[in-house]
N, C-alpha and C positions, 0 to 999 in steps of 0.2 A: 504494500500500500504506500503510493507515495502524499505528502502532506502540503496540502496549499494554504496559501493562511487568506480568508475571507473576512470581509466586515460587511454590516448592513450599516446601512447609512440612511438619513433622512433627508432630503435635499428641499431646496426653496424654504427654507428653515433655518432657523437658532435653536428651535425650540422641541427639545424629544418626542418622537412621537405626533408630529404634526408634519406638515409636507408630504413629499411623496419618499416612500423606501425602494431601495435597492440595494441588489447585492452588488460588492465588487470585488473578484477576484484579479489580486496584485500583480499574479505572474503565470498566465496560461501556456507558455510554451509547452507542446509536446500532447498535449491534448487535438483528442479530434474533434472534427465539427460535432461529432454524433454524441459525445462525452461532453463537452460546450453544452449541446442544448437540454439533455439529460441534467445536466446541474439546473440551469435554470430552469427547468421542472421541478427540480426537488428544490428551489428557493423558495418557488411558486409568488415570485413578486413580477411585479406589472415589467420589471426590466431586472435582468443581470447583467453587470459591464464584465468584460474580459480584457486584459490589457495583456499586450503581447509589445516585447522591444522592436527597435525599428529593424529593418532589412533593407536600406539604403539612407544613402544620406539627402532624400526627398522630405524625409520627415524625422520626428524624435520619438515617437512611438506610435503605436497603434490600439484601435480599439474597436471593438465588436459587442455589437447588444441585440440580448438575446427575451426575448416573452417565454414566457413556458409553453409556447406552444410556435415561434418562428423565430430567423433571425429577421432584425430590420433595417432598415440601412439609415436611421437618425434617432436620439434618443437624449432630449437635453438633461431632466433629472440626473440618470445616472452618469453622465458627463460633467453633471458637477459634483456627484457623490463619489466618481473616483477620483478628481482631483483632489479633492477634500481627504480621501482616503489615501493619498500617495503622500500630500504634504504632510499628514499626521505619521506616517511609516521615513518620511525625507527619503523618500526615492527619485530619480530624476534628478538629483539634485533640489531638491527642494527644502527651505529650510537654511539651506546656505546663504541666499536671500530671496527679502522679503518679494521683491517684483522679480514675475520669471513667467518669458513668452514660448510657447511649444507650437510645434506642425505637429495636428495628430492625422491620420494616416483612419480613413475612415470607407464605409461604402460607399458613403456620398461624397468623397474628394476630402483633399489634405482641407480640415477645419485648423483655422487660428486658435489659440487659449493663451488666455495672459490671467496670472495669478497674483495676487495681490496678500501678504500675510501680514494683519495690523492686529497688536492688542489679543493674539491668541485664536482670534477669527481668520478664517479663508476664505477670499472672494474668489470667485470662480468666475470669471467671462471668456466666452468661444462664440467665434461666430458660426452661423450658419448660412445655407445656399438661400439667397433671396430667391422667394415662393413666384412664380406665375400663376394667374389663376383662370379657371375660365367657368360659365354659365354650368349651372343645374341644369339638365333638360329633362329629368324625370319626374314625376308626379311629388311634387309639396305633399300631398292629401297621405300619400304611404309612409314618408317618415314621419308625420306628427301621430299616424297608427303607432307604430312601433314607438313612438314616444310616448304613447297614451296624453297626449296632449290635444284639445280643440287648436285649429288647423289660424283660429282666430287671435291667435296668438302671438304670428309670424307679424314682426316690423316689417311693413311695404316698405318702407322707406330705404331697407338696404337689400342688397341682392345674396339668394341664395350661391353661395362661389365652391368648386373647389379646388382647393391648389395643386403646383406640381407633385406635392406630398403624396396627395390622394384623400387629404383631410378635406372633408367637406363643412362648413360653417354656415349655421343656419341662426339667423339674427332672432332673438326673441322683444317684444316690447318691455317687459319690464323683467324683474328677480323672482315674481311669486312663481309662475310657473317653472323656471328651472328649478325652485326648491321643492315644489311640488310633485314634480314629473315621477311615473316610473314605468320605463321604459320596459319594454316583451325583447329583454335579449336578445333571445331566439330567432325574432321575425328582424330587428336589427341586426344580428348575422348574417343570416340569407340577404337581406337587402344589401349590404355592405359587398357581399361576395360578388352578388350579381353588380352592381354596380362598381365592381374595383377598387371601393374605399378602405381604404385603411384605418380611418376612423371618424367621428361625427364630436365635432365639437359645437354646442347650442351655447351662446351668450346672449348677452344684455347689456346696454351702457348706460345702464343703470347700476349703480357698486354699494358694494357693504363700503368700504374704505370711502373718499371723498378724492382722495390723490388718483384712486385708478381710472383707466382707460374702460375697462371693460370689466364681466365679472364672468365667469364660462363654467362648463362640466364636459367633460370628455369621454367618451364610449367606443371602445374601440374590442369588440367582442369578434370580429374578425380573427384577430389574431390572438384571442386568450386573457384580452383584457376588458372584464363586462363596462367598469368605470376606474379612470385611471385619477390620483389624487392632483398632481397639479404637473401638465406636460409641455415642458420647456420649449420644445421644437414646435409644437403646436401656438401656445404663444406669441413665440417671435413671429409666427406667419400672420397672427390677428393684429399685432402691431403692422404688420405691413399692410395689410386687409382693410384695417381702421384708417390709416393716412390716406390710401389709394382714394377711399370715400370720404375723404373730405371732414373726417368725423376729428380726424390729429389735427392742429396747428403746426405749421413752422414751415421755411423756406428750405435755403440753404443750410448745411452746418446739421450737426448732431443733435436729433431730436429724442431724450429719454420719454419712455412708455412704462407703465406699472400697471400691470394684470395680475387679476387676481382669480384662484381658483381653488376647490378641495373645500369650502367652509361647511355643505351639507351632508359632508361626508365623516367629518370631523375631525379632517386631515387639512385642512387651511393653509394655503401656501403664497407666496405673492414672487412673481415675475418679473426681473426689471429687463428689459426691452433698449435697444439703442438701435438708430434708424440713423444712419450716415446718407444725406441729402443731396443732388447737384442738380443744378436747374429742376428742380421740381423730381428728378427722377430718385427711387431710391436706392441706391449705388452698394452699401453693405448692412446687414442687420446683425446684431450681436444678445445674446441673453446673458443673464448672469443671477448670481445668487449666493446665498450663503449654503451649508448642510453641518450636520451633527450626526457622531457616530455613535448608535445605539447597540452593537454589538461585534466583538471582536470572536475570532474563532480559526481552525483547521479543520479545512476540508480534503476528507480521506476519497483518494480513485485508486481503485488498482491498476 
């Protein structure tokens, strides 16, 4: 039996037990895909990160995340719970000091991470692929089924979109129904499937908080996750989502965004967002966050 050393970690967080969890293992060399995803079964968290060293000098490491039921090719939470989990281990060099920028080596292309260590805290920001998005063309009336939501609900005012992700965003007019809601899975899988999506994220700009953007829930039972507590990459694409429409202020120059998600879950998490501007177009978006680690451990594989 060889011994890996794993943590769970809670990210878009300070605070134990609130944000979203994930496992991450430090050092996956030698593992196959099929033992990869086998662990993060036996996590059974919304995401397992895997970190593997780099294999050229295009990047500084690599990293892989896995659902207990696929791998995916983006996954912000646990890209800030394993940086959080490497600066507490001082791997990478980390710890040597406090500001420290990485190439990670991803499915979606080499992402940026710049670390930030003040006061015992770990800020984590990476950027990700600025989203495209294009028109719903399928029937409104089926997802607010599978939401168990009246269909009366939906904001005219902004368009059903969804992006290159595959994340589809469906505006709601106010907060009661997404606290309210509770969605038939089931009939949300099969819809997801048939339609490609990777996952349904339902908001409102209407917010618990007063500083946020938006306030969201995320469903992504496609791939093993029925509701997901607060998802980074998703996020960053509603910060993009919300400018396109008019709904952000700012021109040119770095515009921050603060989304919020997980509060009816009782997993409460907040998102901060960075929308880099040129002539009106948006050129790079970055997420970022704090996390806390809730559990240290050795994970046995033959």
């Amino acid at each position: 039996m060889k011994a890996y050393t794993i943590k769970q970690v809670d990210a878009f967080t300070d605070r134990a037990f609130t944000g979203n969890p994930a496992a991450v293992l430090l050092n996956a060399s030698g593992l196959s895909d099929k033992q990869l995803q086998l662990i993060a079964r036996e996590m059974n968290l919304s995401e397992t990160a895997f970190v593997f060293p780099a294999t050229d000098s295009t990047h500084d490491l690599e990293l892989r995340w896995f659902t207990p039921t696929k791998e995916v090719n983006l996954c912000g939470h646990a890209t800030i719970a394993t940086f959080h989990a490497l600066a507490e281990e001082k791997q990478f060099g980390l710890g040597e000091n406090p500001n420290k920028h990485f190439r990670v080596k991803t499915r979606s292309g080499i992402l940026p991470v710049s670390i930030e260590q003040r006061n015992d805290k770990v800020m984590v920001k990476f950027g990700i692929p600025v989203p495209t998005f294009e028109k719903f063309d399928g029937q409104i009336a089926d997802l607010f089924n599978t939401l168990s939501v009246p269909t009366e609900q939906l904001d005219k005012s902004l368009p059903v979109l969804i992006s290159s992700s595959r994340y589809l965003y469906l505006p709601f007019i106010n907060r009661e129904p997404l606290l309210k809601m509770s969605p038939d899975f089931q009939s949300l899988k099969q819809l997801s499937l048939r339609r490609g999506l990777t996952g349904v994220c339902v908001f409102t700009t209407e917010t618990k908080h007063p500083t946020s953007a938006a306030h969201s829930r995320f469903f992504a039972p496609a791939v093993g996750i029925d509701e997901d507590p607060v998802t980074g990459s998703a996020q960053g694409e509603l910060a993009c989502y919300l400018y396109q429409q008019k709904r952000i202020e700012g021109t040119d120059g770095k515009i921050p965004v603060t989304l919020e998600q997980g509060y009816i879950i009782n997993r409460g998490g907040r998102v901060w967002a960075e929308l880099v501007i040129k002539n009106g177009t948006i050129e790079s978006v970055s997420i970022s966050g704090y996390a806390i680690t809730v559990m240290n451990g050795q994970l046995l594989v033959e």
